[in-house]
C-alpha positions in Angstrom: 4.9 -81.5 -24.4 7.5 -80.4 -21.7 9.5 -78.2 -24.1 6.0 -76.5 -25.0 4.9 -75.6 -21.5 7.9 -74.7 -20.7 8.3 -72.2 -23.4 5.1 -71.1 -22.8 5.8 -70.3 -19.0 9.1 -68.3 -19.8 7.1 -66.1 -22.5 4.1 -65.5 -19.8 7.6 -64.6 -17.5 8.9 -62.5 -19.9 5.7 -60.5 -20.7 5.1 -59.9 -17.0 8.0 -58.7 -16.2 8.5 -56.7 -18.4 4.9 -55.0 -17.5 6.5 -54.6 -14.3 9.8 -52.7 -15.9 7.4 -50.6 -17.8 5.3 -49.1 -15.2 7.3 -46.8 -13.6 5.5 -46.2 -10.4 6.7 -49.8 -9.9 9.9 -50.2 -11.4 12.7 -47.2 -12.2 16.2 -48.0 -13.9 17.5 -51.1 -13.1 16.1 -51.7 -10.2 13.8 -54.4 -9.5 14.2 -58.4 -10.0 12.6 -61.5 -11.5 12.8 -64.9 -11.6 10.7 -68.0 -12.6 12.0 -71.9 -11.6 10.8 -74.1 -14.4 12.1 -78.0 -14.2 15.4 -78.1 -12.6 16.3 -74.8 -13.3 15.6 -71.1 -12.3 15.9 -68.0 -14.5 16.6 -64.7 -12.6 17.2 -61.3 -14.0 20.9 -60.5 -14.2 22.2 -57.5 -12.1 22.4 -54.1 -13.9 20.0 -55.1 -16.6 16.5 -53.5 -17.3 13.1 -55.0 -16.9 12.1 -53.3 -19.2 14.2 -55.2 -21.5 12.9 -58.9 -20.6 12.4 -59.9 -23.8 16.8 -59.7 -24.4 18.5 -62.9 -24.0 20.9 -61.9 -22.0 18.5 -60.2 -19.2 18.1 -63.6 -17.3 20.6 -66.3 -16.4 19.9 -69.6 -16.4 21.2 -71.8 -13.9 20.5 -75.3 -12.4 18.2 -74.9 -9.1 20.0 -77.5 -6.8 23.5 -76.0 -7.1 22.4 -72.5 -6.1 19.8 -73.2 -3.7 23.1 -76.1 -1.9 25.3 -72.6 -2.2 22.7 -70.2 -0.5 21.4 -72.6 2.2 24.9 -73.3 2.8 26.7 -69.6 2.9 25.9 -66.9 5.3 27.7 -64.2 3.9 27.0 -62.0 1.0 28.9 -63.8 -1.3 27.2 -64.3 -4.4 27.2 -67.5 -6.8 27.9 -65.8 -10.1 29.2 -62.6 -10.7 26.4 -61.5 -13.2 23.9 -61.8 -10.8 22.2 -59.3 -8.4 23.0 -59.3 -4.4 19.4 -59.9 -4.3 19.1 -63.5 -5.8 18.9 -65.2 -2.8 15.0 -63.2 -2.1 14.5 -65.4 -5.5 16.4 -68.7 -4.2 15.4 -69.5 -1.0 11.6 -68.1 -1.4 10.1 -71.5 -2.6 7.7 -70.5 -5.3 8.0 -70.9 -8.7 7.3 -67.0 -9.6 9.4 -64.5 -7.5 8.5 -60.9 -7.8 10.8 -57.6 -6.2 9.7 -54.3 -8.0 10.5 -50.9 -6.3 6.7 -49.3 -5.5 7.0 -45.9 -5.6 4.0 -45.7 -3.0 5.5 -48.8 -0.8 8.2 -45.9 -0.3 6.6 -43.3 0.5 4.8 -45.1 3.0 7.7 -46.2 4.5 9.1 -42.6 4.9 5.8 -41.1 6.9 4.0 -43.6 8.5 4.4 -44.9 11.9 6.3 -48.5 11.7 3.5 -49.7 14.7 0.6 -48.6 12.5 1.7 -49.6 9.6 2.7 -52.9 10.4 -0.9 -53.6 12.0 -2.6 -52.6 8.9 0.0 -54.7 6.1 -0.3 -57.4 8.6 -4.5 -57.4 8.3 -4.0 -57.3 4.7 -1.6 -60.6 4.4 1.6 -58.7 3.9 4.7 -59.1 6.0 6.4 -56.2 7.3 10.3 -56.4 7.1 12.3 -53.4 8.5 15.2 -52.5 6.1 18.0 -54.6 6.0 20.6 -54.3 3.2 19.7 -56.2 -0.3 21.7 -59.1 -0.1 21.5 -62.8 1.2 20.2 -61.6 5.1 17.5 -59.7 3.8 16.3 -63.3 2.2 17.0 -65.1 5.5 14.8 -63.0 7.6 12.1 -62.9 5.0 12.2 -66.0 5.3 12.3 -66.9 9.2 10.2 -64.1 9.5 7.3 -65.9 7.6 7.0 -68.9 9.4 4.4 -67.4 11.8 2.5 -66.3 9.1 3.1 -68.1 5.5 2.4 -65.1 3.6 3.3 -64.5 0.0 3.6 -60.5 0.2 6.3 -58.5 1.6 6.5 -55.4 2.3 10.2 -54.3 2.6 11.2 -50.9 4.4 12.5 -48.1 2.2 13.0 -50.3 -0.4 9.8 -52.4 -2.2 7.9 -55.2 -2.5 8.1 -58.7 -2.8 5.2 -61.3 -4.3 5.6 -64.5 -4.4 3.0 -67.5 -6.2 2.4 -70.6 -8.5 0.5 -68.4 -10.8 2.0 -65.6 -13.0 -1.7 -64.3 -13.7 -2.7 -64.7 -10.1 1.0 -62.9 -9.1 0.5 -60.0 -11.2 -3.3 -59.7 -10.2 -1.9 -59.3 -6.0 0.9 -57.1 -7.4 -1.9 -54.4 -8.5 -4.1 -54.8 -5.6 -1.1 -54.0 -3.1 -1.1 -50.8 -4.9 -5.0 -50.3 -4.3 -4.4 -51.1 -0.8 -1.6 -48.4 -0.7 -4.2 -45.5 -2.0 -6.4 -45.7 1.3 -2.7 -44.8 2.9 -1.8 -42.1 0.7 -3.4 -40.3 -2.3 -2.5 -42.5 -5.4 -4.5 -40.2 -8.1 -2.2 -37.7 -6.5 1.2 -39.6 -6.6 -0.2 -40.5 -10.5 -0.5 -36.3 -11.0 2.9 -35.5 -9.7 4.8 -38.7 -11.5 3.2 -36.9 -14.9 4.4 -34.0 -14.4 7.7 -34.9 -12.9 8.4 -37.6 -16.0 7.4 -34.6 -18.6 10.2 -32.0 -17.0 13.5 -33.0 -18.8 16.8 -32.2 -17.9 18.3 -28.8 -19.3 21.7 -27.4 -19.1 22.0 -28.4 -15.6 18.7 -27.6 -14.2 14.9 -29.4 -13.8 11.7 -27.4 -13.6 10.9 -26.8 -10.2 7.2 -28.9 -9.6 7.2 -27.1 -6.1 8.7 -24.0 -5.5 7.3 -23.3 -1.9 9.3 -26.5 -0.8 12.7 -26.6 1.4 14.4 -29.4 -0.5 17.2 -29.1 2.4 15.4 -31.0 4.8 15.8 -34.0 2.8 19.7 -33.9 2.9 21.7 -37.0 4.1 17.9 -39.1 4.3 18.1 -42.0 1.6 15.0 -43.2 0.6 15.7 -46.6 -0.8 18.6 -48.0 -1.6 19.3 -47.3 -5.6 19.2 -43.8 -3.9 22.2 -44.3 -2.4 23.8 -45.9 -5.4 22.2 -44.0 -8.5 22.5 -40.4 -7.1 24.0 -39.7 -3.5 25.0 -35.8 -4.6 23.2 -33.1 -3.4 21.3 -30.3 -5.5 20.9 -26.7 -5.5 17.5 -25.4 -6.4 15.5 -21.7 -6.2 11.8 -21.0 -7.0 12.1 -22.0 -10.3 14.6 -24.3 -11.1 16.5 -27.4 -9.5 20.1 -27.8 -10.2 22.4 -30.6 -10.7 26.0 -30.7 -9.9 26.6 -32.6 -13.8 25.2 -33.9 -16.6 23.2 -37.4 -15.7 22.6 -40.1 -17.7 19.5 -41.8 -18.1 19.7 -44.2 -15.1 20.4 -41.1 -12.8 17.7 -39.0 -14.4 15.3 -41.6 -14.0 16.2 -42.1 -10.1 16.3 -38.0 -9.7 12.7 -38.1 -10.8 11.8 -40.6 -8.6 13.2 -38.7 -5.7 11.3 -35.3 -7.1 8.2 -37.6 -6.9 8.9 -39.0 -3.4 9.9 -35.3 -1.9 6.8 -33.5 -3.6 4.5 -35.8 -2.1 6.6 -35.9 1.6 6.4 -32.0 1.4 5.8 -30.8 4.4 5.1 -34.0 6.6 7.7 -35.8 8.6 10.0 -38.2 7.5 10.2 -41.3 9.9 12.1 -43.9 8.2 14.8 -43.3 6.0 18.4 -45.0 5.0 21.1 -42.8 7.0 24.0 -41.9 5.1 26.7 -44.1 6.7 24.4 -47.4 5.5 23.8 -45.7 1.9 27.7 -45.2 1.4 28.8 -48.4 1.9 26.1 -49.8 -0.2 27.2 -47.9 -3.1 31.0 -48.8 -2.1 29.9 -52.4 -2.2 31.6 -54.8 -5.6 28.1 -55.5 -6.9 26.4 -51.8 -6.8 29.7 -50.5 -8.3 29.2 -53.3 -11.1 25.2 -52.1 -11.8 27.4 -48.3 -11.5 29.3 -49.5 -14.9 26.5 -51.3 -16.6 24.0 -48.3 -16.2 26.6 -45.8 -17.7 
């Protein structure tokens, strides 16, 4: 009876998370993590590997609860427990839950970028999510998480230029909050809108160097040296060139780096012309992309 629940919970993991990995005003690339504790044990999405992909065996790594949560609670540095696993498995350890959600909402970002921190922490606050500021993925972006939600005992967070985190007992239930955070998002931005421009930004394909221009009255410039999230930094740091017609790429990407370039077209289209507030400044990005584990996702994605 055991052995059938518990296959039964890691297929309902599998099948949500790899909704998440498809949608891709949710989840771009590799970015993004999973993870479900089931006995003894927790399951958490390697680093480098897709969502998308759930449903490969070697996606998730399997490893005995105790012995990471004794190496988390006991380390505070960034150094991680297994190699194959992402900088961001502590968010997954040290949350106590048995589902643990982190998807890259395209909308949570672009919220971030124009909204006033004050404001905008008022309203997620009203509607039972946790406002972090952006601190680099890794094992003191958990802590505060953590610390920070012992006033409140939420199960959403929203994290600063960088995504959301649910957390629950219930993968139906999880999923369920997961898409009414993105309702909540369209009375802060125009989601049909952000759902118009992600259509037509995903049809434009990459040819001999050069995108189809979605805007042509827009000054791409004034988005130079302003990471937006953190694979930004990682995926594709190098500028553009770009005229009325066209945007141009220094090299031929592959799909990881297309995928991220189109999320940035997304992001800048719907910024246009308003200001950006919040934003990863270059110094932080480069030495996240430096860092052992972002060069590892670097190899994997190639």
């Amino acid at each position: 009876m055991y052995y059938k629940l518990a296959l039964h919970t890691m297929e309902s993991f599998i099948k949500y998370s790899e909704k998440i990995g498809n949608n891709f005003l949710l989840c771009q690339g590799p970015g993004g993590n999973t993870s479900v504790k089931i006995n003894e044990n927790i399951y958490v999405k390697k680093s480098g590997y897709l969502l998308s992909q759930s449903a490969k065996k070697e996606t998730f790594k399997k490893i005995r609860l105790i012995d990471i949560n004794n190496f988390y609670t006991n380390n505070s540095n960034d150094k991680k427990f297994d190699k194959e696993l992402s900088i961001e498995t502590p968010l997954h350890v040290l949350l106590s839950s048995k589902y643990v959600f982190h998807y890259h909402s395209i909308a949570s970002i672009l919220i971030s970028a124009i909204y006033k921190k004050d404001t905008l922490n008022r309203f997620l606050i009203n509607n039972s999510i946790l406002p972090i500021d952006y601190i680099r993925p890794g094992h003191e972006l958990a802590k505060e998480i953590v610390s920070s939600n012992h006033e409140y005992n939420f199960k959403s967070f929203f994290l600063y230029n960088h995504g959301v985190v649910v957390e629950g007992q219930n993968i139906k239930k999880l999923y369920k909050t997961i898409n009414l955070i993105e309702n909540l998002f369209s009375e802060l931005i125009d989601y049909s809108e952000l759902k118009k421009i992600t259509r037509t930004v995903l049809n434009t394909k990459l040819s001999n160097y050069k995108f189809d221009n979605p805007n042509s009255k827009l000054d791409y410039k004034k988005f130079k040296n302003k990471y937006f999230f953190p694979d930004h930094s990682v995926f594709f740091p190098d500028s553009f060139t770009f005229d009325k017609k066209y945007i141009y790429v220094k090299k031929d990407l592959n799909i990881t780096e297309i995928q991220y370039f189109q999320t940035l077209l997304i992001l800048y289209n719907l910024i246009d012309e308003k200001k950006v507030l919040n934003f990863i400044n270059k110094d932080t990005g480069e030495k996240l992309r430096k860092s052992e584990d972002e060069q590892l996702r670097l190899r994997i994605s190639k």
